[in-house]
C-alpha positions as semicolon CSV with decimal commas, in nm:
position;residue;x (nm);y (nm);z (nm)
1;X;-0,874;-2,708;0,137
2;X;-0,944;-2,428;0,410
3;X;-0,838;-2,111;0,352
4;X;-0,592;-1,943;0,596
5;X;-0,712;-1,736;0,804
6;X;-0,602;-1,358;0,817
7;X;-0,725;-1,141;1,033
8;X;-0,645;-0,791;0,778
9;X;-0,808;-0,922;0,517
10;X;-1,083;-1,075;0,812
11;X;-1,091;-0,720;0,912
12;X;-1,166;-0,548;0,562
13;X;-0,792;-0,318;0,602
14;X;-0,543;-0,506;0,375
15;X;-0,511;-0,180;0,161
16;X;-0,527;0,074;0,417
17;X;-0,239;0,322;0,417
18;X;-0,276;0,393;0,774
19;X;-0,277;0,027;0,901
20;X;0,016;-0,024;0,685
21;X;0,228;0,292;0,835
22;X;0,119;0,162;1,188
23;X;0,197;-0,181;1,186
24;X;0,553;-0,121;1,030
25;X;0,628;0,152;1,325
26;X;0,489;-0,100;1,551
27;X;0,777;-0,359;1,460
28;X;0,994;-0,082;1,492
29;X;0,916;0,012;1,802
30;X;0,928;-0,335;1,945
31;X;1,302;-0,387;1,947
32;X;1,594;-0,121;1,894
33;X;1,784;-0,414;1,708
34;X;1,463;-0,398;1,444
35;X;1,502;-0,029;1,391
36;X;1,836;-0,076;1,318
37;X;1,804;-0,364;1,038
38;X;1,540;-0,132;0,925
39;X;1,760;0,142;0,888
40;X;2,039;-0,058;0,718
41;X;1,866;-0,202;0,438
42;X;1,756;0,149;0,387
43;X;2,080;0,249;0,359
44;X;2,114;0,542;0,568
45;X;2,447;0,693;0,635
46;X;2,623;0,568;0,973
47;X;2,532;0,919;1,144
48;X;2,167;0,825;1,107
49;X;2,178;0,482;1,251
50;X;2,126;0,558;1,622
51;X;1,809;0,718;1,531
52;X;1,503;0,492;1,750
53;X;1,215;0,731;1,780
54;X;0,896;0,664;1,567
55;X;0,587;0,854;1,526
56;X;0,285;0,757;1,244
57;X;0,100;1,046;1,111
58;X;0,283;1,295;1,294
59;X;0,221;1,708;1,234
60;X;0,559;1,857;1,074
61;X;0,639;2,169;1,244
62;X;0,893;2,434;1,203
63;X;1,150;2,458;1,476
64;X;1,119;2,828;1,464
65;X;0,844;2,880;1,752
66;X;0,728;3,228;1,558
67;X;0,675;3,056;1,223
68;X;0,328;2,861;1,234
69;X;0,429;2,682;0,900
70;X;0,336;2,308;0,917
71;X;0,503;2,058;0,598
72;X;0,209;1,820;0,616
73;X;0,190;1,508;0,807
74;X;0,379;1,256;0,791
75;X;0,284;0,862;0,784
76;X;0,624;0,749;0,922
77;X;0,857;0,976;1,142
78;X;1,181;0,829;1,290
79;X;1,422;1,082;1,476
80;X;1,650;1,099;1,803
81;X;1,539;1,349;2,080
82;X;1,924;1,441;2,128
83;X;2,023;1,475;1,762
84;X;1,859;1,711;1,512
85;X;1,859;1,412;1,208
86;X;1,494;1,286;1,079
87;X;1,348;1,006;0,884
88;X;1,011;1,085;0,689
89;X;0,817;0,818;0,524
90;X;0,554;0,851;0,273
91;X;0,362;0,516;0,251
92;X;0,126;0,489;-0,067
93;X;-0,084;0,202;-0,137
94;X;-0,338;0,319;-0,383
95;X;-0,419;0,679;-0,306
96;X;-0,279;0,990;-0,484
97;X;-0,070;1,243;-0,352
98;X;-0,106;1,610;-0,232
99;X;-0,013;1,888;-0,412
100;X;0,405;1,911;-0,374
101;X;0,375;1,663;-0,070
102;X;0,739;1,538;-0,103
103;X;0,890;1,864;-0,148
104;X;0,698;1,973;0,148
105;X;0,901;1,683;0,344
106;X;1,227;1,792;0,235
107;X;1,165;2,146;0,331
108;X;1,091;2,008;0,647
109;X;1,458;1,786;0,711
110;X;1,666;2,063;0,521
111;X;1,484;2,339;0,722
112;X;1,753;2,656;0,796
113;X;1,774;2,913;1,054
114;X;1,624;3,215;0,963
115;X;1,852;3,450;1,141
116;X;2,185;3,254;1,051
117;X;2,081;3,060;0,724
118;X;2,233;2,712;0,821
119;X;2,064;2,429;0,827
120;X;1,859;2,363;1,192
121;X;1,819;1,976;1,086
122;X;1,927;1,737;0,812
123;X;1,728;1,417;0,665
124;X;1,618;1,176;0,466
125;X;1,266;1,167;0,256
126;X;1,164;0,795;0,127
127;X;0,880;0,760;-0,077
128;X;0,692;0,379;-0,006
129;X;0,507;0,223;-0,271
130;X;0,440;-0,127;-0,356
131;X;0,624;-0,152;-0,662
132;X;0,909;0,105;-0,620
133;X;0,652;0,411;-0,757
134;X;0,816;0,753;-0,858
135;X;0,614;1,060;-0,681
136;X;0,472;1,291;-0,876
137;X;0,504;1,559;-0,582
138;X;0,860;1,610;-0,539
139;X;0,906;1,939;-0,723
140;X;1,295;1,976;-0,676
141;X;1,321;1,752;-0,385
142;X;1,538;1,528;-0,294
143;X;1,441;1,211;-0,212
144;X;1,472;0,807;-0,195
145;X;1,231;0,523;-0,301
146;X;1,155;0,218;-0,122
147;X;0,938;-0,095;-0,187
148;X;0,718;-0,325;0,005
149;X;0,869;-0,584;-0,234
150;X;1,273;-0,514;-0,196
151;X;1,254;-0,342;0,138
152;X;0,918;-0,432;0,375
153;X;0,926;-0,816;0,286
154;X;1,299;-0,952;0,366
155;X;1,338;-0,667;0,669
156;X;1,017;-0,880;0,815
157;X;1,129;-1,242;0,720
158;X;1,510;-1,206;0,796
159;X;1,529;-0,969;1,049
160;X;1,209;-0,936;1,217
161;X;1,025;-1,246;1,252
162;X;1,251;-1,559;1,389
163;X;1,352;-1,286;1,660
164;X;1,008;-1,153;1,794
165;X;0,786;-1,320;2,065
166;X;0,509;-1,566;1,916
167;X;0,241;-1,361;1,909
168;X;0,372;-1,107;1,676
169;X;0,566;-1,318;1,470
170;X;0,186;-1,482;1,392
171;X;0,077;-1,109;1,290
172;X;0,384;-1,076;1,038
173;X;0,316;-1,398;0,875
174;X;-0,031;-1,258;0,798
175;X;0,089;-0,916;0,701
176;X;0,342;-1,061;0,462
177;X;0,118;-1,281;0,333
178;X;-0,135;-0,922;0,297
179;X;0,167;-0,773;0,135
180;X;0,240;-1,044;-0,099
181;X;-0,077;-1,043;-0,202
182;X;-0,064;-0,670;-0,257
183;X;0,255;-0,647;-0,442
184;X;0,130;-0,974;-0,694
185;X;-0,216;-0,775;-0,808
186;X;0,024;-0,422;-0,854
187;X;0,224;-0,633;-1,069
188;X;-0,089;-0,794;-1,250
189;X;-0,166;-0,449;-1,353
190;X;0,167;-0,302;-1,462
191;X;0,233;-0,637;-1,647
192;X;-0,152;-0,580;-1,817
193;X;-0,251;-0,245;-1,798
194;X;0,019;0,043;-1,661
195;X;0,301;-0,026;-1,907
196;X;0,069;-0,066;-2,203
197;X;0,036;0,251;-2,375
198;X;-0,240;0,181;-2,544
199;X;-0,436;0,062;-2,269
200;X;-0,348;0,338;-2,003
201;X;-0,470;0,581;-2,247
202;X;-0,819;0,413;-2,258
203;X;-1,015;0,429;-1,951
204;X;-1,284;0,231;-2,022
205;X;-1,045;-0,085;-2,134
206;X;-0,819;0,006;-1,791
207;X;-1,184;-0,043;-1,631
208;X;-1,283;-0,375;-1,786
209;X;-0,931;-0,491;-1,722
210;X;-0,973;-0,393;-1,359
211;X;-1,330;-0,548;-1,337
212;X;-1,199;-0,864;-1,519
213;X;-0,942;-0,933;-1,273
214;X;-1,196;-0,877;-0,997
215;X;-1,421;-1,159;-1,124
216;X;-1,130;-1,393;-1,191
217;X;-1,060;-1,366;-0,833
218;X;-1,402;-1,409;-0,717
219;X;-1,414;-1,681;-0,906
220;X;-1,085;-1,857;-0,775
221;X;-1,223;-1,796;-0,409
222;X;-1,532;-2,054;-0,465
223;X;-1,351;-2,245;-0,753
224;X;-1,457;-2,622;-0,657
225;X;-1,815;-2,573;-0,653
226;X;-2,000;-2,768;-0,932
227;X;-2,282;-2,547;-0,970
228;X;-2,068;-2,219;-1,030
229;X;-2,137;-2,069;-1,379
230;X;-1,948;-1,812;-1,535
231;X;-2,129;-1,515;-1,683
232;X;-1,863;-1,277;-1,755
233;X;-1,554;-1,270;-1,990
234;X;-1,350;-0,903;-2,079
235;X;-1,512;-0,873;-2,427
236;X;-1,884;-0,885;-2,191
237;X;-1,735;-0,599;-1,953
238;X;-1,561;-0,453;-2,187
239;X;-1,843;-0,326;-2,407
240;X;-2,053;-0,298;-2,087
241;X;-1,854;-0,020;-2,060
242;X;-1,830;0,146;-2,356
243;X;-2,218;0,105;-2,378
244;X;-2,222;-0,106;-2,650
245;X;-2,446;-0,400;-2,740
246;X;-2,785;-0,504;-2,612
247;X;-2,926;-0,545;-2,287
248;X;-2,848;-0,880;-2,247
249;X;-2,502;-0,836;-2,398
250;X;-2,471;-0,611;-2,077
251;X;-2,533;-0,873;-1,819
252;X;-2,220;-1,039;-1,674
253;X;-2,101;-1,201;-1,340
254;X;-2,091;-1,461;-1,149
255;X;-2,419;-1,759;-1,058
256;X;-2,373;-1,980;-0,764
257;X;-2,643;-2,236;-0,663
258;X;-2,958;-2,298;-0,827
259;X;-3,077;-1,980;-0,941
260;X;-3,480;-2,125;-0,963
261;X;-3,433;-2,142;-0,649
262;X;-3,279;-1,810;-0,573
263;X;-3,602;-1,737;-0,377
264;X;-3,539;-2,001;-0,166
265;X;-3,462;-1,923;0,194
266;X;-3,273;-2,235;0,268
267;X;-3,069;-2,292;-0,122
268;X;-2,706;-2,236;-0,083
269;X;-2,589;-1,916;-0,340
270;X;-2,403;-1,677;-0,384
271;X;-2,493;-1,460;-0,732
272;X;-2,300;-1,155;-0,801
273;X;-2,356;-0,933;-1,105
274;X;-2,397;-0,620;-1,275
């Protein structure tokens, strides 16, 4: 059976944060109407509803022209030019955060008037994540977390994509299917690794683990083919690893075709191993 083709994972970006943040303000941008769903399943008060604007990895500055502070950039920015309310995002796929990065974006939307002390603009932090992650940045911030699982997903399949020209609605297919894809490996490793005390606390098993699942999928892409041969299994990785056993012992991966005739210019293969 052929594979579906999609063009983020075609295109080598599936897990980029910054393709992520763009495409989402893209649908935003694209209709007020899917700003607005947006906004509602994020719950935002009634006063922050008319907000439209959106900016990706936009420079937070102060409002006080004197004051040269910046609060970082953010990935996702939605505000109104006529009303002094903002919406930062923080999208995280797999990379860490910076030092007090949330708390930076809430000094930003709570930022007060030097000369009179009140507040010069009011908002709303949300931290993204695949799997509803807490930040580790917020310092005393406060703040809101989101999913791509309870929040991304249904805006784009009930709101978004019965209502959008052809064309795009083809691109949100994909990118669901990208972010279902996303969200099922995150939970693959909280169900196997992240909640397991144990585990987490071992870096070389969290390793093997990681480089176990890697194979199984490699494997599951050219499943079918009757001249695959396994060479790997988590007890092989796993004390590849930790530097135990032999030599051989420390050979794993993956053989496909005839590997006497690896040399071959015209043999079909494909051998992957460490």
């Amino acid at each position: 059976m052929r594979k579906e083709f999609n063009f983020f994972e075609f295109l080598g970006i599936e897990s980029k944060e910054t393709i992520h943040s763009q495409f989402i303000a893209s649908v935003l941008k694209e209709d007020k109407q899917f700003c607005h769903s947006f906004l509602s399943r994020l719950e935002t008060p009634c006063d922050f509803q008319d907000l439209y604007k959106i900016d990706t990895e936009v420079q937070l500055l102060s409002r006080d022209k004197t004051n040269k502070k910046t609060y970082g950039r953010a990935d996702i920015l939605i505000w109104h030019d006529k009303i002094d309310k903002r919406i930062v995002i923080e999208n995280k796929i797999y990379a860490g955060e910076q030092h007090l990065q949330i708390q930076k974006y809430y000094d930003y939307v709570t930022e007060k008037d030097k000369r009179t002390g009140i507040a010069c603009r009011n908002g709303i932090v949300y931290f993204l994540t695949l799997e509803n992650k807490v930040p580790r940045s917020a310092g005393q911030a406060e703040y809101k977390i989101i999913g791509y699982r309870n929040v991304i997903i249904p805006w784009l399949e009930k709101d978004v994509k019965d209502k959008c020209n052809p064309l795009l609605k083809s691109a949100i297919e994909q990118y669901i299917q990208t972010v279902k894809k996303l969200t099922k490996y995150q939970g693959y490793l909280e169900k196997n690794i992240l909640l397991s005390d144990d585990r987490i606390k071992d870096k070389n098993k969290y390793k093997s683990f990681l480089e176990h699942y890697f194979w199984q999928k490699l494997e599951s892409e050219i499943n079918g083919k009757p001249d695959t041969k396994r060479k790997y299994s988590f007890d092989k990785i796993h004390r590849y690893n930790c530097n135990k056993g032999n030599p051989i012992e420390r050979s794993y991966g993956l053989i496909y075709g005839n590997f006497r005739k690896w040399f071959s210019v015209n043999s079909p293969k494909i051998i992957v191993s460490l």
